[in-house]
C-alpha positions in Angstrom: -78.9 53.9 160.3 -77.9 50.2 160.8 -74.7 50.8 159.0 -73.9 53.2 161.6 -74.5 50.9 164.5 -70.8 50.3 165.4 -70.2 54.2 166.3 -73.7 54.8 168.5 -71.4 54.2 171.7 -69.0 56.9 171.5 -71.6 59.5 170.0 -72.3 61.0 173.9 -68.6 62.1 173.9 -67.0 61.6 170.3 -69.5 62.1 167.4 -69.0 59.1 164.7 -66.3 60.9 161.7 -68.1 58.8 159.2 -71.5 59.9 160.3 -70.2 64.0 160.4 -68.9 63.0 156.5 -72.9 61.6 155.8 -74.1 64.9 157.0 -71.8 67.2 155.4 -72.5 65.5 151.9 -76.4 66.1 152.7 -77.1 62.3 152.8 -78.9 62.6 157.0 -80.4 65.8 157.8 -78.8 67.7 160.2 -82.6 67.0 163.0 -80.9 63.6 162.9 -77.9 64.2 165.1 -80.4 65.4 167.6 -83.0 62.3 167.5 -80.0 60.0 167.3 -78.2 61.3 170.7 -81.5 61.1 172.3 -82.4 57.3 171.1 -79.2 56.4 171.5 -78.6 57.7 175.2 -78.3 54.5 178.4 -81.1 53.5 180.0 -81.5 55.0 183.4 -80.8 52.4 185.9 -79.2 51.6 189.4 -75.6 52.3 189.5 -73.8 49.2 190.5 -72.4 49.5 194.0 -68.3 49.9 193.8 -68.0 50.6 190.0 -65.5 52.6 189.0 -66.1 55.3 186.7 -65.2 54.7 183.1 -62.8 57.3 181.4 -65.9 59.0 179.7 -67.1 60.4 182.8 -70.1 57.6 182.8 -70.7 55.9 185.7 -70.9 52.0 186.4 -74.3 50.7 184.8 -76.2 47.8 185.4 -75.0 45.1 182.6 -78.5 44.1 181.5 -79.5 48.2 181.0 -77.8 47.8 177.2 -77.8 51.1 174.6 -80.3 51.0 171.7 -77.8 49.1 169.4 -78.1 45.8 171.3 -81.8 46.7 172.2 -82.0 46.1 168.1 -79.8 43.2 168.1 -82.1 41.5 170.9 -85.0 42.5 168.9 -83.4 41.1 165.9 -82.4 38.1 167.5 -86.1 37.1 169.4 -87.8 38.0 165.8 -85.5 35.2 164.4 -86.3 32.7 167.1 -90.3 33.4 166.6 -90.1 32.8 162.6 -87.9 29.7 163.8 -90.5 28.6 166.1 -93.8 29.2 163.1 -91.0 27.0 160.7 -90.9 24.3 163.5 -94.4 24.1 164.1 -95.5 24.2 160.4 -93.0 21.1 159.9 -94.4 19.2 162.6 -97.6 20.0 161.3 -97.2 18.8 157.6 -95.1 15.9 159.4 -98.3 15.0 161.6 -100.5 15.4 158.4 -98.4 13.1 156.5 -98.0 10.4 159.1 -101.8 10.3 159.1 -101.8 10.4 155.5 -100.0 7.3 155.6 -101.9 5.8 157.9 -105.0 6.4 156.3 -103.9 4.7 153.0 -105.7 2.2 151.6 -104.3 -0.8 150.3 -102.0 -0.9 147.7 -104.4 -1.3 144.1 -103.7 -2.8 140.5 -105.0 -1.0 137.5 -107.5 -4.3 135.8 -109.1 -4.1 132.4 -112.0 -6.8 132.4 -113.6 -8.8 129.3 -116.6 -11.1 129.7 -116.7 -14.4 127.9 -118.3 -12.3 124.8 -115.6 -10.4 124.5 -117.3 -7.3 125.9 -115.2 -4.9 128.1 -117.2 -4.6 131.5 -114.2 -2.6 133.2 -111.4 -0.6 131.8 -108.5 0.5 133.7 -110.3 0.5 137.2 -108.3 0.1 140.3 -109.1 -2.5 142.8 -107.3 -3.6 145.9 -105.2 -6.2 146.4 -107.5 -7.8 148.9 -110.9 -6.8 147.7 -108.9 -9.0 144.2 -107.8 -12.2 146.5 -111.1 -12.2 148.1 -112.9 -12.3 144.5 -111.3 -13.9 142.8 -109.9 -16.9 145.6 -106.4 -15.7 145.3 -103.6 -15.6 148.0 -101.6 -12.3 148.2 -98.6 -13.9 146.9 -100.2 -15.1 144.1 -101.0 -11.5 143.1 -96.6 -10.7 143.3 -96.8 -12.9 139.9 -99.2 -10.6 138.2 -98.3 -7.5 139.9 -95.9 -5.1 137.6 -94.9 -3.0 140.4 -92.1 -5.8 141.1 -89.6 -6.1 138.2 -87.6 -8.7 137.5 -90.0 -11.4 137.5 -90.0 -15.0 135.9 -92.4 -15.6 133.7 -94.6 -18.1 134.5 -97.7 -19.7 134.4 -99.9 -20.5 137.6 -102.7 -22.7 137.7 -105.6 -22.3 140.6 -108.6 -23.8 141.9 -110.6 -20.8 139.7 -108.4 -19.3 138.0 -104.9 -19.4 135.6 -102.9 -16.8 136.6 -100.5 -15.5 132.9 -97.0 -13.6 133.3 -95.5 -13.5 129.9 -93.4 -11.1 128.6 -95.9 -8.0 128.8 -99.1 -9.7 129.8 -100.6 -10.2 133.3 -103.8 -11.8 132.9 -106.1 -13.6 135.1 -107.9 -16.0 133.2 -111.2 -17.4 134.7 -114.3 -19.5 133.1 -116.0 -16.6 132.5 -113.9 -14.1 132.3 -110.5 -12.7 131.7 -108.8 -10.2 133.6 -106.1 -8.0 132.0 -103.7 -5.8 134.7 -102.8 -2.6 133.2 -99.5 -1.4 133.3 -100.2 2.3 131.7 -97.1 4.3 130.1 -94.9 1.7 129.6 -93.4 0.3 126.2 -95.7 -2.8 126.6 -99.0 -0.2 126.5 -99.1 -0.7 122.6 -99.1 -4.1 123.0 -101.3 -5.0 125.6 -104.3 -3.1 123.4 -103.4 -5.2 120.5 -104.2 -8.1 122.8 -107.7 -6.3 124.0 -108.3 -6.0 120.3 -107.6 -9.5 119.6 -109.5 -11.1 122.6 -112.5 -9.2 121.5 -112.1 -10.8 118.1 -111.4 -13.8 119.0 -114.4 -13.5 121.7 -117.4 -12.4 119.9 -116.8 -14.3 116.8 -117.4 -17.5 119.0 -120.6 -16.0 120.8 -122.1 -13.9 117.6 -123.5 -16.6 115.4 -123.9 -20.7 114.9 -122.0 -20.2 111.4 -118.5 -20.4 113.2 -116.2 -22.9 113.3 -116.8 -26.2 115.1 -113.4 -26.7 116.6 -113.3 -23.1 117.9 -117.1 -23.0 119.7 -116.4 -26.4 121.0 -113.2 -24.8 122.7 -114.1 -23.2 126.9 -113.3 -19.8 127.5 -110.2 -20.2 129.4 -109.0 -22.1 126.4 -109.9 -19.4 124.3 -108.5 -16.8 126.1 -105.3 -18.8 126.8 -104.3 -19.2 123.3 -105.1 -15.6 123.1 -102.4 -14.7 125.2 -100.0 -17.1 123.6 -100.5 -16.5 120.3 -99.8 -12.4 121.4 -96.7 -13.7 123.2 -95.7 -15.5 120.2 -96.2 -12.6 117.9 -94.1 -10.3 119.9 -91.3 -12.5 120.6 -91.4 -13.2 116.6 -91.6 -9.4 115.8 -88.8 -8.5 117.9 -86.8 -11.2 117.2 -86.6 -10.2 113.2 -85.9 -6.4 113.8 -83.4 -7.6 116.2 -81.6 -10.7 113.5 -81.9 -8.2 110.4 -79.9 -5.8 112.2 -77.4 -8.1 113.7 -77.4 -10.2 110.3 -76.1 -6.2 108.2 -73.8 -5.6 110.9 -72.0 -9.1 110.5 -72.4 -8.9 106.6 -70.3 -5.4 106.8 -67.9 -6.4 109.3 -67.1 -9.1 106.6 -65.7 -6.9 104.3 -64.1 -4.2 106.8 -63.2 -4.7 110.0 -64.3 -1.3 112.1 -64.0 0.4 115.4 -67.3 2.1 115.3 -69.0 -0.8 113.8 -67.2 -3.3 116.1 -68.9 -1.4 119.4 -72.1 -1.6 117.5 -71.7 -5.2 117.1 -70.8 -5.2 121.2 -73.8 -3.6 121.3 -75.9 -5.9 119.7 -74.4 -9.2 121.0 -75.8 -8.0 125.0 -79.2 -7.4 123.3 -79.2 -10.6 121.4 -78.4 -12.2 124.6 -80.8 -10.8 126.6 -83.4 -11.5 124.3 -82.5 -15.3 124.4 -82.4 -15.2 127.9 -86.1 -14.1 127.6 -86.9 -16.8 125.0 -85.6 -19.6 126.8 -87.7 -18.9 130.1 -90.5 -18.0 128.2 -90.3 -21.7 126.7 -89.4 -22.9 130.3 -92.3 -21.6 131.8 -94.5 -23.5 129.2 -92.3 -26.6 129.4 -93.2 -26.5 133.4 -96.9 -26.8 132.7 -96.5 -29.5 130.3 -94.6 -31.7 132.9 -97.6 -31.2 135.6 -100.3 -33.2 134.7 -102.2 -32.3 137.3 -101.8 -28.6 136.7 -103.1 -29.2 133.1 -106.2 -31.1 134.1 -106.9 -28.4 136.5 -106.8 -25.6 133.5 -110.7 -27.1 132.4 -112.7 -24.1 134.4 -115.4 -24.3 132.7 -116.2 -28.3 133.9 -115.3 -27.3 137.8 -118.0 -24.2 138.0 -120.6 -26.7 136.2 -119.4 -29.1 139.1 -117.9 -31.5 136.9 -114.7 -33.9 137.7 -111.9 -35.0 135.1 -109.1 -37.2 135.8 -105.1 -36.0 135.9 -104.0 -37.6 132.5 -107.7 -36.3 130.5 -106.1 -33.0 129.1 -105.2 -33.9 125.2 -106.9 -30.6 124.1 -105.2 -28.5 126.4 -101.9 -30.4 125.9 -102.1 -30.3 122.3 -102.7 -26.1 122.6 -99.5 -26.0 124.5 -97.3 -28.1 122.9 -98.2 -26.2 119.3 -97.1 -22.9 120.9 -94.4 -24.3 122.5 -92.8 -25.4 119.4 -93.0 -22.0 118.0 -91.3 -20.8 120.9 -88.2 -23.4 120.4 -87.8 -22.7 116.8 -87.2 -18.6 117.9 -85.0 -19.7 120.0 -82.7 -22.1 118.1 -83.0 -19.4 115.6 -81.4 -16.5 118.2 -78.7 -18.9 118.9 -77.5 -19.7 115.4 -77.9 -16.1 115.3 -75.8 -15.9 118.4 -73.2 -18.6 117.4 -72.6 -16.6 114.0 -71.8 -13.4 116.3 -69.4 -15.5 118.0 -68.0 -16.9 115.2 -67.2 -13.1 113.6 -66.1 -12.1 116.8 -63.4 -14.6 117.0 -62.6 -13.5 112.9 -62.2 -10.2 113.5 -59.9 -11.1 116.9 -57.7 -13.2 114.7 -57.6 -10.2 112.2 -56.9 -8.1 114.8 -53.8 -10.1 116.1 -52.5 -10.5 113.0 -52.3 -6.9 112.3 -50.7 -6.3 115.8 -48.3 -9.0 115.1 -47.5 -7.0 111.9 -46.5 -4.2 113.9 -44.5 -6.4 116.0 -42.1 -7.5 113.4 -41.9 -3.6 112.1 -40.7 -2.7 115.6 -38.5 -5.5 115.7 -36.6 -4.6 112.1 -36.6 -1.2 113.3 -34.6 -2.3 116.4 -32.3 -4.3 114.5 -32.0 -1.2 111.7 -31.0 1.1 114.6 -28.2 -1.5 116.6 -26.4 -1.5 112.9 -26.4 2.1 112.7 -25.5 2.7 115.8 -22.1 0.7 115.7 -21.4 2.9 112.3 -22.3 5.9 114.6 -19.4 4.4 117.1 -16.7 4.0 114.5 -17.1 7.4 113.3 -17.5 8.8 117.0 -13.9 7.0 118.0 -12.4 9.0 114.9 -14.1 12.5 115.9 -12.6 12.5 119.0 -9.8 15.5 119.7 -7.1 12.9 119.5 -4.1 12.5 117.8 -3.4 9.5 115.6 -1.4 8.8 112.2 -4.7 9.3 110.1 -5.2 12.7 109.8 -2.7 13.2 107.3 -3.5 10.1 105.2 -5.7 10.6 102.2 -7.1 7.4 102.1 -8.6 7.0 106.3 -11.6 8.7 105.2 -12.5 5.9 102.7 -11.0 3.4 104.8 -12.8 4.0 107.9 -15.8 4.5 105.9 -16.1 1.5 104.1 -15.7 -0.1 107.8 -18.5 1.5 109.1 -20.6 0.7 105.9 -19.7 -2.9 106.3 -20.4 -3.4 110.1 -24.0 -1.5 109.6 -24.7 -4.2 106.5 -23.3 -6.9 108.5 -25.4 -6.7 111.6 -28.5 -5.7 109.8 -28.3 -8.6 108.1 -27.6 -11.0 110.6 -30.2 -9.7 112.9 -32.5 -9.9 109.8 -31.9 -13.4 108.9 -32.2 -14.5 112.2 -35.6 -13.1 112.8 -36.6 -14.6 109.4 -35.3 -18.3 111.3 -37.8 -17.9 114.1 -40.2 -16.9 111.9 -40.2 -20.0 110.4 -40.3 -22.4 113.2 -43.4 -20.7 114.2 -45.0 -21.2 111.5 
């Protein structure tokens, strides 16, 4: 019926020719001619005063007394502006929820594993807020930035507090305490595997301390945060040293091939390597910064004994030998990766600029190739001219001499040898003073 809207005007004088073809194929019952005329007739309405009559015989209507086809169209049209109106209010309505969604948040919370000083885990993985932590734990909010791995980026360091030593290194983000050791999760990233070997390891190192009197002297006479601390290094060490001979082994095969072969595939792989090697000096060296900034604070190193300030006793700024010593041991492990990743680094440099020099040599080869070329074609080209001045349609004394053939060729023969050989030789000259 809708495709036959366009005709419903002229069906009270003219009936529609593509509505008498539906009925004659037997598509619309002939009842609906009938129906149709009567839905389709004007609305009954107050003839407008001094309207003329139209050339149908209808007389001058009121404009807003429309047909049935724009009664559909206005029905159309409010129906659309109704579902418009529901889609309006359901947005502001999901928009209203989620503004007091946001508004209702909570403070933004870190994911915290938590060992005791026996090595027992008393939380794992619970969420805490950032200020029900700073409130605990004596912290300021932007101490929590250091240990937080929402923001990327970060330098690693190492923060000493009134209560608490505060660890960003490489993948761990500890908060280390005198009784107590606080681990912040960071749960479906690469460093997952890692920080669990360091639970693992803490708990060892932990309860071997606190399980019997059989231990070793130097290691029970050792505080918790001392303990723990080394902990942390010694994982920092290990992964620094793991990664650093997966990463040299590989460099070390690519630079052995590249020895014997210089190639394309294997020169983007050594690209490759080089940023990686790079980057993972950059992380040595302020790994080894960060440690060499708590060595130069003596104050910061006196303050690390946690265990003597919660049993409320006092040590003076230079008393930190043990701590010191701790350090310093790790700290030297630290330097010797990275003066190992530089030689490393200084050998990559050192094929690189090879395999340049190899490289321009073999483009200077192609240099002199073009260049004999070029002198190769200027000495056949003034043979080509000789024998182009005799193949023109002119008329000398030579064509009936038996000998111009030879003559002129030997000519031509000679001037191609005699440039070729010039231009040869003094290529060969400059050559020379080059080198």
């Amino acid at each position: 019926m809708f495709d036959l809207l366009p005709d419903l005007e002229r069906l009270k004088t003219k009936r529609s020719k593509k509505l008498e073809d539906a009925v004659g194929k037997g598509k619309v019952g002939k009842g609906f001619m009938t129906d149709l005329e009567h839905f389709t007739r004007p609305l009954q309405g107050k003839a407008v005063p001094g309207a003329k009559k139209s050339s149908e015989g209808t007389a001058g209507r009121d404009p807003k007394l429309r047909p049935l086809k724009q009664e559909v169209y206005r029905f159309q049209r409010s129906a659309a502006a109704q579902e418009s109106e529901q889609m309006d209010g359901a947005g502001a309505h999901e928009t209203r929820a989620r503004i007091e969604q946001i508004q209702q948040t909570p403070d933004l919370t870190l994911r915290c594993t938590e060992l005791d000083k026996d090595g027992n885990v008393t939380i794992r993985a619970g969420e805490f807020q950032k200020s029900e932590l700073c409130a605990q734990h004596g912290l300021q909010p932007r101490d929590l930035r250091k240990i937080d791995s929402k923001f990327v980026n970060q330098m690693p360091a190492i923060l000493v507090r009134k209560h608490a030593i505060l660890v960003n290194l490489l993948h761990i983000r500890a908060l280390i305490e005198a009784d107590r050791i606080v681990l912040f999760d960071s749960i479906g990233t690469p460093s997952s595997y890692s920080q669990g070997l360091l639970v693992y390891e803490l708990q060892e190192r932990l309860r071997s301390n606190s399980s019997s009197n059989t231990g070793v002297g130097e290691l029970q006479q050792q505080p918790f945060e001392f303990r723990a601390l080394e902990a942390v290094l010694i994982s920092v060490v290990n992964s620094l040293q793991s990664d650093e001979e997966v990463l040299v082994n590989l460099v070390q095969n690519l630079l052995a091939y590249l020895e014997e072969s210089v190639d394309r595939s294997k020169l983007r792989e050594l690209l490759q390597y080089s940023k990686r090697l790079s980057r993972f000096e950059q992380k040595a060296l302020n790994i080894r910064d960060a440690i060499e900034e708590v060595l130069e604070q003596d104050e910061d190193l006196a303050a690390m004994y946690l265990t003597q300030k919660l049993n409320g006793q006092t040590r003076d700024t230079d008393e930190h030998e043990e701590v010191e010593l701790m350090m310093e041991t790790y700290l030297k492990q630290v330097e010797e990766i990275v003066n190992h990743v530089e030689s490393v680094s200084s050998h990559v440099r050192t094929t690189e600029d090879v395999v340049n020099i190899i490289l321009d040599s073999q483009r200077n080869s192609l240099l002199l190739l073009e260049i004999r070329l070029t002198i190769l074609t200027v000495g056949l080209s003034t043979g080509t001219f000789l024998s182009g001045l005799f193949g023109m349609n002119l008329v000398n004394a030579l064509e009936s001499s038996p000998e111009a053939f030879f003559i002129v060729s030997t000519i031509a023969f000679m001037a191609i040898f005699s440039l070729t050989f010039a231009g040869l030789r003094a290529m060969q000259k400059v050559l020379r003073k080059i080198n």
